[in-house]
N, C-alpha and C positions, 0 to 999 in steps of 0.2 A: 474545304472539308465538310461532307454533311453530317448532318449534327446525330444519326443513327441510321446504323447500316443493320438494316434487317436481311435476313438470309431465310432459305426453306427450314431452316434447321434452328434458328433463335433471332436473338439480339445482341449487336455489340456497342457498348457506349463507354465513353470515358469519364473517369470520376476522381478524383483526388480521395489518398487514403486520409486525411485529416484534415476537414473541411474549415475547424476551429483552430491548424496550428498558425503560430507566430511567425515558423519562419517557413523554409522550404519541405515540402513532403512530399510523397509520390505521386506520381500519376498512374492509377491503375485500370487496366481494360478490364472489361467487364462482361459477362458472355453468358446470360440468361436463355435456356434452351428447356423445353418440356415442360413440365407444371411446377416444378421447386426446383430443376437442376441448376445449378451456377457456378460460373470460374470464375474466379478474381487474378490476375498476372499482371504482377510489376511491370512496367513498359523498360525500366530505368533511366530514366527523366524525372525530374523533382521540377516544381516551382511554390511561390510562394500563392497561396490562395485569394489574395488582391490582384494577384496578375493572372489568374484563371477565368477564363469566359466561361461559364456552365450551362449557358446556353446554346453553344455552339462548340463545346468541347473542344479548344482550342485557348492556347496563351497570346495572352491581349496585345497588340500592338505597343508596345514599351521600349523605349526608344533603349532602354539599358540592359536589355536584355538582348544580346548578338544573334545567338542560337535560335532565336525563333522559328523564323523560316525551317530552320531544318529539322528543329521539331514538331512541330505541326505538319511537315509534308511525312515527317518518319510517323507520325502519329494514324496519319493518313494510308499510308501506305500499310502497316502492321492492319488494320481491320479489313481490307480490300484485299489481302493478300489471303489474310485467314480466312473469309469469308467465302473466298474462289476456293481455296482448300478443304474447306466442308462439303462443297458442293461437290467435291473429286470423292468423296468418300463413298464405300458403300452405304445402304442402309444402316446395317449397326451397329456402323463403326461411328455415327454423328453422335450419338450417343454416347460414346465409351468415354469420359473423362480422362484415362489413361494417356489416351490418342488425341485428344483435343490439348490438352495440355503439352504432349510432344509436339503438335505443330503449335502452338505457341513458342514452345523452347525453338524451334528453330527458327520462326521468323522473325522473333524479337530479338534473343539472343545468337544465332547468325550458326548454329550448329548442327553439322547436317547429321542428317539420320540420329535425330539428339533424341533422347528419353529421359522424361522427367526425374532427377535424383527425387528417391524417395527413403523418405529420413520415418525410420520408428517417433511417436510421441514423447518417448521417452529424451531418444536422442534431439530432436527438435527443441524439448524443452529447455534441457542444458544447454542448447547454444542460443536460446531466448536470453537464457539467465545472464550469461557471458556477456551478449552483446549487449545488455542492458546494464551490467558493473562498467564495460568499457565506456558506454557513453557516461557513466556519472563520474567516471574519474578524467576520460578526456575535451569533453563534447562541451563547452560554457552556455551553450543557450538549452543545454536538458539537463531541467532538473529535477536528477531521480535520485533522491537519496540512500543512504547505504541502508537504510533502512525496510524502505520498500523493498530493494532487492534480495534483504536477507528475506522480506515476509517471500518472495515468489521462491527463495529456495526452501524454505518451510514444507509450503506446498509439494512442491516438485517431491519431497522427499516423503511425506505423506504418501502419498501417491505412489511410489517406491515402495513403504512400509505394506500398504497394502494389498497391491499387484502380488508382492512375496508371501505375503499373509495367506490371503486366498488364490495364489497360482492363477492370477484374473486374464493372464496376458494383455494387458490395457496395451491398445494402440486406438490411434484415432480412430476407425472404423466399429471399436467397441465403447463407445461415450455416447453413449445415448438414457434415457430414464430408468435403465435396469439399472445400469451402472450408479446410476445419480444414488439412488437410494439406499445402495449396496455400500457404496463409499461414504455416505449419511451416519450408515448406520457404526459402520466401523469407527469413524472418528467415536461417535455417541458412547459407542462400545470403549472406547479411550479415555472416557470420563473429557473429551473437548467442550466446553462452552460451547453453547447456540451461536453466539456474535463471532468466536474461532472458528466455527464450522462456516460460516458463510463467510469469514475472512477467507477461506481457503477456494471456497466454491467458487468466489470472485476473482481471486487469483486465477484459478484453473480457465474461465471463463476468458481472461486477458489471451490468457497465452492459444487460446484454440482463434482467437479471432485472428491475433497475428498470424497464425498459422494457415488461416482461410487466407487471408491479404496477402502473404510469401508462396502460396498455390502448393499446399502440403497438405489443407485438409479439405476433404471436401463433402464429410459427415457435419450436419446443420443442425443434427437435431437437439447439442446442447442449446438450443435458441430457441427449444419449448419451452412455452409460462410455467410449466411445472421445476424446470431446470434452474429455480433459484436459489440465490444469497440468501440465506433467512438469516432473519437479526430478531433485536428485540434488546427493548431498555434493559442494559446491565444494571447490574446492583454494585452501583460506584462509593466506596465506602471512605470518610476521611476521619483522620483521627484530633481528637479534639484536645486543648492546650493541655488538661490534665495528664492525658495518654499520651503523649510526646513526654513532658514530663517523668513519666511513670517510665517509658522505653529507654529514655537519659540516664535514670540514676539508675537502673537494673542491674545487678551485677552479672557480667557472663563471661567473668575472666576462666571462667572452667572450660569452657566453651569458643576456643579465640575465632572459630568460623565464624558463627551467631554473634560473637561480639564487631567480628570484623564488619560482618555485611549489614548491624544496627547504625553504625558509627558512617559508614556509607551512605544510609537512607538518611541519616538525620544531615547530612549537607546535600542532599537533594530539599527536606522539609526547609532548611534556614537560606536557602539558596532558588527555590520556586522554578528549579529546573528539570527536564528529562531526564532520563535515568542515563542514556546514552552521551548527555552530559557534565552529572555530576560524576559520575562511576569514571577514576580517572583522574579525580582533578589534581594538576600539578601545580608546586611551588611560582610555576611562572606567569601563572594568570592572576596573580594576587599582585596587586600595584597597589599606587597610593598617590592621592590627589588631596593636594590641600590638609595633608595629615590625617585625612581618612583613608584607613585600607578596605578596596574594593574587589571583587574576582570579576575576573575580564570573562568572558563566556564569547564562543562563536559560536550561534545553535548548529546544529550537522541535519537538522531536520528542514529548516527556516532559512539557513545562510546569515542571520541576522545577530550582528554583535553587540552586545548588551553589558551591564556591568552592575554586579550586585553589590551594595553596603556589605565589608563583613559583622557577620554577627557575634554578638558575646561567647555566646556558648559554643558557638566554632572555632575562636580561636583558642578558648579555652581545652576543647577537645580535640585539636592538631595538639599543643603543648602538651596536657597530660597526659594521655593516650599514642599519640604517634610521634613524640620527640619531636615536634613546631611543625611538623610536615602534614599535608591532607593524606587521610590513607587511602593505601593502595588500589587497584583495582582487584574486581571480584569480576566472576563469570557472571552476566544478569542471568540467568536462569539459577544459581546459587543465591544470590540476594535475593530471589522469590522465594526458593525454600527456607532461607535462613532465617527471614525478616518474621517469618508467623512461628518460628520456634522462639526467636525472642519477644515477640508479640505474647507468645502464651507464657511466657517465665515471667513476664510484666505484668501480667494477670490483665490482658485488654480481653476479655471474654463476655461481654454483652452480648445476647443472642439477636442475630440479628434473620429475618425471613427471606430467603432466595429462593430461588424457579428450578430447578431440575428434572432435565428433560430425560427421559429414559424409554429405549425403545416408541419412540416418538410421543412418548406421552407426558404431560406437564406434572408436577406438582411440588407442592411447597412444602419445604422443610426448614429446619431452625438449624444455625451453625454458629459458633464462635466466632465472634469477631477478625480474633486475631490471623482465624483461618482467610480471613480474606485480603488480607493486608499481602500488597504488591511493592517492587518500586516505584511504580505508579502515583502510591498512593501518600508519599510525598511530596511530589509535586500539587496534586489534587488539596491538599491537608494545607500548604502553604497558604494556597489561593483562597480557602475556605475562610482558613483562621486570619488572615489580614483582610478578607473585605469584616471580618465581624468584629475585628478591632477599627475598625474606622479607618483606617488606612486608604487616602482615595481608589477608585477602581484604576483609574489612569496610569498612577505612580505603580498599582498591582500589575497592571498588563506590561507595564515598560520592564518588569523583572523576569516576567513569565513569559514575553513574548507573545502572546496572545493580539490577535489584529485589529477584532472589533469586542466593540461590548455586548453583545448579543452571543459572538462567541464564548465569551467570558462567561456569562451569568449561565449558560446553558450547562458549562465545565464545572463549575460551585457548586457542592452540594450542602445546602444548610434547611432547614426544615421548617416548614411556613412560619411555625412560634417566632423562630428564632430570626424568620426574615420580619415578623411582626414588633419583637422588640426593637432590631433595629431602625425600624423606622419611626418608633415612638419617640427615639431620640432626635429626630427632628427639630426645626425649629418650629415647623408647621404646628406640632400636636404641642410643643412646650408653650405657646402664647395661646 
């Protein structure tokens, strides 16, 4: 097999779609023609990237591997075939992506007079999203948590929101920097966070590359340096033992929403878990070892099963509040709104300086506290308040799950004074 078959009309080479996966991934042919034109088409053949030769586009001599031979001679044959097929073309038909693509579908996939199915962006996305839930619930060596997939369908529906908004007709062929900025502006105009808006942008940006890899798009120009994620240090806020405190004794029995989804954050805070964790928690992850009762946790983000001490004031608050049982679940998008009307009835209102960005412009304004208070941001408040009680960091990550300490301390937010007292108590500064 030579290692590139050049024709009057491009280049064809072969390449694997995931150079860095684990296990098996596609092999995909590759068909650079003009000054930027390019196809990308599945072969339908997988291997794992230890047994790919890349220098010779072909599967390594591997004694456990049966199929070789006949995919490396099928490998061989699909560019030698399409490459005599270019040259059958008119002039402007080498050209036409349309056509190029057709004769792919037919050589590779064996279908005559075949025309490439072409799938709307829209439709394409939903069946990304789909086969993306299917591998996180069938697939054990991918893993994509339910989390991720709900952020891609966030996106997708954004996208949705604003096609209908502004009558955009968004299909692949219109994703390029008009678009970019248009769709910027709309979230902006949503009142979305900078770091939300390039959560999305990043999402959008996944699924157009799959979409290049599956031979559905073959508009490039989201891959302009102008076509990015913008992010930027959030204003991560954690509440401190008085304001926990103060959220605890509040009274909101007028209010059983606010009071339901306080009671919910506060076994996220004594628990130093996701919200995707605690929201939920049932009678049956509460054991007990050696006379101490523990909640069993399996993270859904992580896989990683862990087991927190219960706390006083949690059991105390299953007993009074919810008859010994943890409460119920809540919608998380309700715990976000609910958690800052009990924030404000607790009086957590210290003004704190945020970034808002408006019609692409920056500036600072001062907001309440309590406005910023997420489910989030008991987990954050946990990890905060027990590295500043002395609590080791080790014993902190083994609750929170957290992998390194680097990750850790970058996740804390506590304010140089208060990282300077701590370390006055030292033994170094005490002798």
């Amino acid at each position: 097999m030579t290692k590139v078959i050049n024709s009057t009309s491009g280049t064809v080479k072969y390449r694997l779609k995931d150079t860095k996966a684990r296990n098996e991934t596609s092999i995909v042919l590759d068909y650079s023609f003009g000054r930027k034109n390019r196809i990308k088409f599945s072969t339908g053949y997988k291997v794992n990237p230890k047994n790919w030769d890349k220098a010779n586009q072909r599967i390594r001599a591997v004694s456990t591997i049966k199929n070789r031979e006949k995919v490396n001679s099928d490998l061989q044959h699909f560019s030698s075939e399409f490459t005599k097929s270019i040259t059958e073309l008119e002039e402007g038909q080498k050209d036409d992506k349309n056509i190029l693509k057709a004769l792919l579908q037919k050589i590779i996939r064996g279908a005559e007079n075949s025309q490439i199915e072409l799938k709307s962006f829209f439709n394409y996305a939903d069946e990304f999203i789909s086969r993306k839930e299917n591998q996180s619930k069938n697939i054990r060596n991918v893993k994509l948590s339910p989390i991720t997939v709900r952020s891609y369908k966030q996106t997708v529906n954004r996208l949705k929101d604003f096609d209908k908004e502004l009558k955009y007709q968004l299909d692949f062929n219109k994703i390029d920097l008009k678009f970019y900025y248009a769709f910027v502006q709309h979230l902006e105009q949503k009142n979305y966070s900078t770091n939300t808006i390039g959560k999305h942008i990043k999402n959008l940006k996944t699924i157009l590359n799959a979409a290049t890899e599956d031979g559905f798009n073959t508009n490039f120009k989201y891959k302009h340096r102008d076509f990015k994620a913008v992010s930027k240090e959030s204003v991560s806020i954690y509440l401190t033992e008085p304001e926990i405190d103060a959220l605890y004794d509040v009274d909101l029995s007028k209010n059983k929403d606010w009071e339901l989804a306080r009671d919910i954050f506060l076994v996220g805070y004594y628990t130093g878990q996701r919200v995707s964790d605690y929201n939920g928690l049932n009678e049956n992850q509460i054991k007990e070892f050696d006379g101490i009762e523990v909640i069993e946790f399996n993270q859904k983000k992580t896989g990683k099963k862990l087991y927190v001490p219960m706390h006083p004031r949690l059991k105390e608050l299953f007993k009074v509040r919810h008859n010994g049982s943890p409460p119920r679940e809540l919608n998380a998008p309700d715990i976000n709104e609910y958690i800052k009307e009990a924030g404000r009835i607790a009086k957590i209102d210290d003004e704190i300086i945020v970034e808002k960005v408006t019609d692409c412009k920056v500036q600072n304004v001062n907001v309440p506290k309590y406005s910023l208070i997420m489910s989030h941001t008991a987990r954050r408040s946990f990890c905060t308040n027990a590295y500043l009680a002395k609590m080791p960091v080790i014993d902190i990550m083994a609750i929170s799950g957290h992998s390194t300490e680097r990750e850790f301390y970058k996740y804390i937010k506590i304010t140089p004074k208060e990282r300077a007292v701590k370390i006055s108590e030292s033994s170094f500064f005490k002798n």
